[in-house]
C-alpha positions as CSV (number, residue, x, y, z in Angstrom):
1,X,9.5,2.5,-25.1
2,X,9.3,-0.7,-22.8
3,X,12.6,0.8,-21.0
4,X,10.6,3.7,-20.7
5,X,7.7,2.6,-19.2
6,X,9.3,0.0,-16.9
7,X,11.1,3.5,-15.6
8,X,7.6,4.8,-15.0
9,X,6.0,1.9,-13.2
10,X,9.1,2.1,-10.6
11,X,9.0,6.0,-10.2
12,X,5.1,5.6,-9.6
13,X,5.7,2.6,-7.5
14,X,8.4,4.9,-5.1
15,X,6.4,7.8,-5.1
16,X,3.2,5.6,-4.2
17,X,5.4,4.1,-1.1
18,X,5.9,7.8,0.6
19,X,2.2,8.1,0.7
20,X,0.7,8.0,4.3
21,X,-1.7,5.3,5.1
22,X,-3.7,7.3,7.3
23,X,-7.3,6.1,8.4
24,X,-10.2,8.0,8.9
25,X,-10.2,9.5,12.1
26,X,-14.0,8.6,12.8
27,X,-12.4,4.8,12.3
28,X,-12.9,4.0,16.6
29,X,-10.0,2.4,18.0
30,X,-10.3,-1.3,19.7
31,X,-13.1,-3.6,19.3
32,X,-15.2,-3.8,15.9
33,X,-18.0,-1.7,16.6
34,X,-21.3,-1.6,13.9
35,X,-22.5,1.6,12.7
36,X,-24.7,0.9,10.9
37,X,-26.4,-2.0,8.8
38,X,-28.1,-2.4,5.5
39,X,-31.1,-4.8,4.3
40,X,-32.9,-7.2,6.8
41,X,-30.9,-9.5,8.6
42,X,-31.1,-13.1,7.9
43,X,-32.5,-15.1,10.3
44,X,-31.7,-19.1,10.4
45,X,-32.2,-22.2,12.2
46,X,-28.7,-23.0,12.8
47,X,-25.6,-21.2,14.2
48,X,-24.2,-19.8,10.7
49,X,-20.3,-20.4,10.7
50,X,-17.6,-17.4,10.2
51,X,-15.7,-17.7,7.7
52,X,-12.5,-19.3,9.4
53,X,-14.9,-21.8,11.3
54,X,-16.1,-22.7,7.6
55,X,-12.5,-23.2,6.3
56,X,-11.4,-25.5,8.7
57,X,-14.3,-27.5,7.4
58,X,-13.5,-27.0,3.9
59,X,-10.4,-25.9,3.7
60,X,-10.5,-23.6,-0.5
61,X,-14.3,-23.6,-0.5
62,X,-15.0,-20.3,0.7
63,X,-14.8,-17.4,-2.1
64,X,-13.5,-14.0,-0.2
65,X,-14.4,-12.5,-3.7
66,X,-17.5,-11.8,-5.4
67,X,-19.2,-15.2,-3.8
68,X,-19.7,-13.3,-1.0
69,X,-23.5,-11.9,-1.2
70,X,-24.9,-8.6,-0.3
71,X,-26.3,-9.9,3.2
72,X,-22.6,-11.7,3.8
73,X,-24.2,-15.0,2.6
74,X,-22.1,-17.7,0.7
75,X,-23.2,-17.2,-2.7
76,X,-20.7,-19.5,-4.4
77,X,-18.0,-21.9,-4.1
78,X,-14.9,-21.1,-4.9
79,X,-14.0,-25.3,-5.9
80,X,-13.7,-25.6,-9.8
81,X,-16.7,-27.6,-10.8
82,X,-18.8,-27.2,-7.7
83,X,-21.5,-25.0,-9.7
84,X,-22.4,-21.2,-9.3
85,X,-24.6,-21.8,-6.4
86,X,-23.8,-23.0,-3.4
């Protein structure tokens, strides 16, 4: 059964691997480009950080999982023992 299955998972995996990985055509070519935006913006008193800036500073500290809030925000840190909220 395991021999079986182990069969599968490859057949699956080859098939899988002759899919295209085509993008949408509305997907514009070039430079990042919004279309459209959700919620009210944040607003803060200091120059927020992306998220490369902020792991130079903190190199492991940034969760690219679900830490990441709705509005982008750092939710939670991604250090064991560093608490829920950040």
């Amino acid at each position: 059964m395991e021999a079986q299955y182990a069969q599968l998972v490859v057949d699956m995996n080859s098939a899988a691997s002759r899919l295209p990985n085509r993008i949408h055509p509305a997907v514009p070519d070039g430079t990042p480009t919004v279309v459209r935006m959700h919620g009210a913006q944040p607003e803060y008193d200091f120059s927020p950080l992306d998220h490369l800036q902020l792991n130079e500073v903190g190199p492991g500290l940034v969760s690219a999982g679900p830490g990441l809030g709705a509005d982008g925000g750092l939710t939670r840190l991604a250090c064991p023992g560093c608490g829920e909220d950040a």
